[in-house]
ROVO-548337 format. One record per residue (C-alpha): residue number from 0; y, z, x; residue in one letter. Coordinates in nm, 3 decimals, padded with zeros to 5 digits. Each point is the difference from the previous one (the first is absolute). Last residue first. Layout:
BEGIN
R,NUM,Y,Z,X,A
...
//
This chain:
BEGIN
R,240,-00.591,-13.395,01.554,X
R,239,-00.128,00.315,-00.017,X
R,238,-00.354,00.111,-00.025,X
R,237,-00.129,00.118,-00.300,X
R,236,-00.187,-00.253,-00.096,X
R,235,-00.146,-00.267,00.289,X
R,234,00.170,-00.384,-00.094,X
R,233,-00.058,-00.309,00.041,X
R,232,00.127,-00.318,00.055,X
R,231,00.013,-00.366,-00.149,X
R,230,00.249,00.099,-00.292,X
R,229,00.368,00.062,00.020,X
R,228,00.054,00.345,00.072,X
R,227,-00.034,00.062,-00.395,X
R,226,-00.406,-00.142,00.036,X
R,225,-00.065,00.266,00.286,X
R,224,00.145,00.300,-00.212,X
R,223,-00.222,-00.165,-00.310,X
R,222,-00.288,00.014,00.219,X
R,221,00.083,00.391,00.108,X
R,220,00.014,00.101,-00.382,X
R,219,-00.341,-00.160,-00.031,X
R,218,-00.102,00.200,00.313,X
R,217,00.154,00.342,-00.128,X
R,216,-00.228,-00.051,-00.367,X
R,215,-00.314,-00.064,00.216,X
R,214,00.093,00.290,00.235,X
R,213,00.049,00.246,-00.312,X
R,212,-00.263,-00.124,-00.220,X
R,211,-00.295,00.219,00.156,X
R,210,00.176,00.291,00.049,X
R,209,00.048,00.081,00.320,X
R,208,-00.179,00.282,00.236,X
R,207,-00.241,-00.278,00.080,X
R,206,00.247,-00.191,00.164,X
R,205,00.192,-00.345,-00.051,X
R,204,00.312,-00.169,00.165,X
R,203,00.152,-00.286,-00.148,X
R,202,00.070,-00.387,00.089,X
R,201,00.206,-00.245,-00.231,X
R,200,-00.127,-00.388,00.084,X
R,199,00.267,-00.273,-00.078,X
R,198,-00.228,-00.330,00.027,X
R,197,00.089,-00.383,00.097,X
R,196,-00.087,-00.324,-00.138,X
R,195,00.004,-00.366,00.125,X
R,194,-00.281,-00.186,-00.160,X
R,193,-00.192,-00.296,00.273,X
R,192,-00.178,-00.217,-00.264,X
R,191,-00.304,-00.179,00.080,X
R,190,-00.201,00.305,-00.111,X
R,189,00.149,00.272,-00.020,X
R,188,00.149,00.072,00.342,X
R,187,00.251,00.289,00.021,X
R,186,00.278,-00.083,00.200,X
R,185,00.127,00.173,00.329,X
R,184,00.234,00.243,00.032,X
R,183,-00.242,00.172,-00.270,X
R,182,-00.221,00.196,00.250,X
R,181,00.286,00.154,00.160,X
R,180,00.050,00.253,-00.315,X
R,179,-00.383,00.124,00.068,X
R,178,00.102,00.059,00.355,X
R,177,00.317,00.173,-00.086,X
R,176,-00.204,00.213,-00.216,X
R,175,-00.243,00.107,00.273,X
R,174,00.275,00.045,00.215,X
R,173,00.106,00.252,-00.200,X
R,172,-00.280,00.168,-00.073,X
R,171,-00.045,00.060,00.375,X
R,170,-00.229,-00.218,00.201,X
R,169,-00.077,00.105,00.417,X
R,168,-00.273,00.201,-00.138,X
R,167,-00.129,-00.229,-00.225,X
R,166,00.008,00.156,-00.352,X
R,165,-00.288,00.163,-00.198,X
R,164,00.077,00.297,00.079,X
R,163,00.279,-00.007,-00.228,X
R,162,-00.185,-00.118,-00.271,X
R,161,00.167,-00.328,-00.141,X
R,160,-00.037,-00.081,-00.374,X
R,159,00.170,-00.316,-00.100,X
R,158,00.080,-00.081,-00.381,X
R,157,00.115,-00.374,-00.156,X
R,156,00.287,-00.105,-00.180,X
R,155,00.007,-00.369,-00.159,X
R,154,-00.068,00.027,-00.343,X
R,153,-00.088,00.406,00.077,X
R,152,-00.257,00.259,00.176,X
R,151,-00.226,-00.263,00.172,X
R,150,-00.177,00.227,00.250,X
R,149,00.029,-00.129,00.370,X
R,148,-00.308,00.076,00.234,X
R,147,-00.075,00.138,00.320,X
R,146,-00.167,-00.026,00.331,X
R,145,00.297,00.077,00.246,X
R,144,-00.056,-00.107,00.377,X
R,143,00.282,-00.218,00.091,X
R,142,-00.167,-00.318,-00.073,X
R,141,-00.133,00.145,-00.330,X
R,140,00.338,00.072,-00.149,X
R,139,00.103,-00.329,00.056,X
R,138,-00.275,-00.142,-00.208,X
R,137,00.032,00.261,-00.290,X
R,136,00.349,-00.110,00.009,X
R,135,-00.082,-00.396,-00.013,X
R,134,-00.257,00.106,-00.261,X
R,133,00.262,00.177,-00.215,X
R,132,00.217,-00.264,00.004,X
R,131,-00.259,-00.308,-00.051,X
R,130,-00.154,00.118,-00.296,X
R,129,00.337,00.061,-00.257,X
R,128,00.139,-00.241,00.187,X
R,127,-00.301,-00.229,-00.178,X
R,126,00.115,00.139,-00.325,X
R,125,00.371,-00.136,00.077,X
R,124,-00.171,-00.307,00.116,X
R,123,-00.093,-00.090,-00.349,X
R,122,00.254,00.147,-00.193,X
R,121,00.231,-00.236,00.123,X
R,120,00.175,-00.151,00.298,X
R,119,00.357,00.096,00.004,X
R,118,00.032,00.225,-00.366,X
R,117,-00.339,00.168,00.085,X
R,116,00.141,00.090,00.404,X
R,115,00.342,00.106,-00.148,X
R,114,-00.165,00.268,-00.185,X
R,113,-00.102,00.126,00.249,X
R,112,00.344,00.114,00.118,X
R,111,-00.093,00.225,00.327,X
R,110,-00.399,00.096,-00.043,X
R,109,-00.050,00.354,-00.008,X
R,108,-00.179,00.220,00.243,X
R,107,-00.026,00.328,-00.077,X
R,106,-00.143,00.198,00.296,X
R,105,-00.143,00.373,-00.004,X
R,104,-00.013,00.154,00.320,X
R,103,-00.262,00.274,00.172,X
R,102,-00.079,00.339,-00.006,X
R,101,-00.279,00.214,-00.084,X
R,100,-00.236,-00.263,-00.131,X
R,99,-00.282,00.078,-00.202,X
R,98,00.096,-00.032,-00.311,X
R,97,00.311,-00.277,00.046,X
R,96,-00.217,-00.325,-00.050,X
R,95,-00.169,00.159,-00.333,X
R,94,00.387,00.092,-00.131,X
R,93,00.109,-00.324,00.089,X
R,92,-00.271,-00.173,-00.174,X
R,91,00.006,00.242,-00.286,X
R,90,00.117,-00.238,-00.262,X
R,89,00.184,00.217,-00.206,X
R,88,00.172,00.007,00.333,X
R,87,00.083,-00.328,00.038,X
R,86,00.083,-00.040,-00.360,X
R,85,00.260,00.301,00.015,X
R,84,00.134,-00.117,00.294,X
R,83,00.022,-00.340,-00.196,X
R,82,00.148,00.154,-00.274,X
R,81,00.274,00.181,00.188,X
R,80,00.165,-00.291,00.097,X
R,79,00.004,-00.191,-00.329,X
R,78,00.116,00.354,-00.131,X
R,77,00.304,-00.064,00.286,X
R,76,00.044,-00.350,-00.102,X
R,75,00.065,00.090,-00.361,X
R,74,-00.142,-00.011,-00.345,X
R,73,-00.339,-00.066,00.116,X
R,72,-00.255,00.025,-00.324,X
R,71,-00.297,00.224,00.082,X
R,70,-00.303,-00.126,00.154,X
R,69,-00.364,-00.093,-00.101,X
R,68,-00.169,-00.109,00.297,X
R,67,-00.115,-00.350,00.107,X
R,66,-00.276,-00.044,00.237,X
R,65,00.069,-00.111,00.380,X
R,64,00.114,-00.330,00.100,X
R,63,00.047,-00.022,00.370,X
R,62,-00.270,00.231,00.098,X
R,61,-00.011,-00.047,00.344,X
R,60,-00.357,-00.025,00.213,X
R,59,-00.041,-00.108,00.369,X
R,58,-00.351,-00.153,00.102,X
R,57,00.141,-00.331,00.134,X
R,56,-00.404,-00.094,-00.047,X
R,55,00.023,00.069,-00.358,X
R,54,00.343,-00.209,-00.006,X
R,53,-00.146,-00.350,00.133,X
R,52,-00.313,00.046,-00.189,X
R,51,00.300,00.032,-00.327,X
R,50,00.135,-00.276,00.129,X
R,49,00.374,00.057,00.130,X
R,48,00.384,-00.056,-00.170,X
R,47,-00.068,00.306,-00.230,X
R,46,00.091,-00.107,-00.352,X
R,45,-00.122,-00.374,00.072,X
R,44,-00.267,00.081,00.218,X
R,43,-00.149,00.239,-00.250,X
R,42,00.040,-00.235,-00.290,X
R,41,-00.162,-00.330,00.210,X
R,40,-00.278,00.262,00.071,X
R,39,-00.085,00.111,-00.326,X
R,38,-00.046,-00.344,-00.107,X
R,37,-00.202,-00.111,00.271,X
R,36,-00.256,00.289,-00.015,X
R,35,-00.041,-00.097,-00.357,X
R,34,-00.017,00.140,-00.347,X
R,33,00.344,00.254,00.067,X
R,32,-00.003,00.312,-00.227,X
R,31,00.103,00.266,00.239,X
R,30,-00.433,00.098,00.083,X
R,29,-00.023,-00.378,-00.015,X
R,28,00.192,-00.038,00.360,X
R,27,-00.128,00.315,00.133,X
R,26,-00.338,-00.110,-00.050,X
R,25,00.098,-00.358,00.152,X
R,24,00.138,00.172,00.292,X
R,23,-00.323,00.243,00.087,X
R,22,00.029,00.370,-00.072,X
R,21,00.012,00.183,00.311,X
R,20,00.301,00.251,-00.108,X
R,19,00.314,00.142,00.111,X
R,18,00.197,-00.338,00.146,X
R,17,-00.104,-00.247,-00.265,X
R,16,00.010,00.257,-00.263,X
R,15,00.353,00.120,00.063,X
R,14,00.086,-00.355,-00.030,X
R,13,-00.157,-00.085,-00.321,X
R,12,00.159,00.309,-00.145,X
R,11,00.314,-00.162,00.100,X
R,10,-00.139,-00.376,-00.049,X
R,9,-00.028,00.160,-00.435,X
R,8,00.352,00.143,00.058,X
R,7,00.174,-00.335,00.071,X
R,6,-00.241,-00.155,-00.314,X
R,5,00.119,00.275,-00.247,X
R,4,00.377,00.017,00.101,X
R,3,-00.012,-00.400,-00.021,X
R,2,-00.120,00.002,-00.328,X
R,1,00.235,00.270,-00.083,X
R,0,00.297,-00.183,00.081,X
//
């Protein structure tokens, strides 16, 4: 609903402040129109599973809910496609991530059958997923020597930018990806709950002699390649099977 919409958003911002600013708590808290530090905290935990003193100190920002745009009417799957490129990159985050960098991969990671997930345990955890994914990857990416962050691009899709110097030496994009795929053989704990899930992640190449939607549009293509070998793998465009 839009009440919900407006209150999800409102601990987005909220978020983004907690981890880019000083502000105290409780100014945070009436800054997104809650009275009390109490209040704003039983809402925070709720949509994010943590405190919100429990999530400054995590220090790791997402922006789960980000603002609504004005979009055309999708008559088919491939316009639905093409939208979110166009989104992303309307965007600029890829585009700000890829200046810069003269070679590296783009990966779209998409969550296999989400909407399973709402239908099994609710709205609820699916927004807490919505954390604990890209955290979990962000994690893993840290213990082999990546600092980087997911970008939200879709429902359930999210963005990876990897600069090829960037990997380990004895890491290829591929193992990369296998290693991110890994991470769901074991459940996702939200909570009490332990949610079964697994990801279809389409890999592409990028350089700066590309345009700037090519390798975004290539690794959305590549996801859906990864989703029609059955889901739970990945796949690096271009390449044959």
């Amino acid at each position: 609903t839009l009440k919900d919409y407006i209150r999800k958003r409102r601990l987005s911002l909220s978020a983004y402040d907690l981890i880019y600013t000083e502000d105290g708590i409780l100014h945070i808290a009436v800054k997104y129109g809650y009275s009390t530090y109490e209040s704003y905290s039983r809402a925070f935990k709720k949509l994010y599973g943590i405190a919100p003193a429990h999530y400054r100190k995590k220090a790791s920002y997402i922006e789960i809910f980000p603002g609504v745009q004005m979009l055309k009417t999708v008559q088919s799957k491939v316009e639905e496609n093409k939208m979110v490129i166009d989104k992303l990159m309307n965007q600029d985050l890829v585009k700000k991530k890829l200046d810069g960098n003269k070679s590296g991969y783009i990966l779209d990671i998409d969550i296999d059958k989400f909407e399973n997930i709402n239908a099994r345990y609710g709205y609820s955890v699916g927004d807490k997923v919505l954390v604990a994914l890209p955290t979990a990857i962000e994690t893993y990416l840290k213990s082999v020597d990546i600092v980087n962050e997911l970008i939200r691009i879709n429902n359930d899709e999210f963005a990876l930018i990897i600069r090829e110097d960037a990997l380990p030496q004895k890491m290829n994009i591929k193992a990369l990806a296998s290693g991110i795929v890994n991470l769901m053989n074991s459940p996702l704990k939200i909570g009490e709950l332990q949610v079964d899930l697994s990801i279809s992640i389409g890999i592409a190449k990028f350089t700066t002699n590309e345009e700037e939607t090519a390798p975004v549009e290539n690794a959305n293509m590549a996801m859906f390649e990864a989703k029609k070998a059955g889901r739970n793998t990945f796949r690096l465009y271009g390449e044959p099977e």
